[in-house]
C-alpha positions as CSV (number, residue, x, y, z in Angstrom):
1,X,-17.0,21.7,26.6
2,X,-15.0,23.1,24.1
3,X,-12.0,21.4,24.4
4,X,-13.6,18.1,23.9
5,X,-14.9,19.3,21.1
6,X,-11.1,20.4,19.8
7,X,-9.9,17.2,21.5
8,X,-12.6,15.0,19.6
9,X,-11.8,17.0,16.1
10,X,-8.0,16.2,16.8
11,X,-8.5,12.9,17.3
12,X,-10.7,12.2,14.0
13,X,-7.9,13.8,12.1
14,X,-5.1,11.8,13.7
15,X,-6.7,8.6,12.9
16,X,-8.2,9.6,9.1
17,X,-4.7,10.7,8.3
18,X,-3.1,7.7,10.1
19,X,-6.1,5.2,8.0
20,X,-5.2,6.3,4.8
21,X,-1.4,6.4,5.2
22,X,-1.8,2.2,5.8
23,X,-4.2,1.7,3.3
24,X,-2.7,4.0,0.6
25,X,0.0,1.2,0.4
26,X,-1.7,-1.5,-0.4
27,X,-3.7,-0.2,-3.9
28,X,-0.5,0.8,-6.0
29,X,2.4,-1.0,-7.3
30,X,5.8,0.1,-5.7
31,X,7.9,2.2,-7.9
32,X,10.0,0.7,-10.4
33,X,8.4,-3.1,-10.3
34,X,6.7,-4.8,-12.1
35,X,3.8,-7.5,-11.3
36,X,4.1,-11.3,-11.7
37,X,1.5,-11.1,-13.9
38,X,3.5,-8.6,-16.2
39,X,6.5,-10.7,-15.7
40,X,4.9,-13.4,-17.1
41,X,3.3,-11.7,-20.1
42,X,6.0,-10.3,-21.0
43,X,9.3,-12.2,-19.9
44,X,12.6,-10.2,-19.5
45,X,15.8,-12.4,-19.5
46,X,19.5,-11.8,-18.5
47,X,18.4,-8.7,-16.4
48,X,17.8,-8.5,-12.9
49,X,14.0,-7.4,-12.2
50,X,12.2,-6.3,-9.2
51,X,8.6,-8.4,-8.7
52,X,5.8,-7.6,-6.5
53,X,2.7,-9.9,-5.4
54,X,0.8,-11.6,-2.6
55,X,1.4,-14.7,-1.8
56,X,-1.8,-16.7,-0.8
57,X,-3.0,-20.5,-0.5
58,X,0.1,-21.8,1.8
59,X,-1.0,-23.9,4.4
């Protein structure tokens, strides 16, 4: 009985740790880029830039 238990509490930190490492991803900006949305609001010319977005609505 108790090494379910430890077995059970092992697994349910595996897979909290292993759902926040994917997720944490996705809610910031990688370092060093900017947006297309700050591209555009603020153009930058004759300098190479790194962008970031999702692209959506292609069929």
């Amino acid at each position: 009985m108790k090494l379910r238990h430890v077995m059970l509490t092992f697994f349910v930190l595996i897979s909290t740790i292993l759902i926040l490492s994917c997720t944490s991803g996705e809610t910031g900006k990688p370092k060093g880029t900017l947006s297309v949305s700050e591209l555009l609001q603020n153009p930058v010319y004759d300098t190479e830039v790194e962008i970031y977005g999702k692209v959506s609505l292609l069929d």
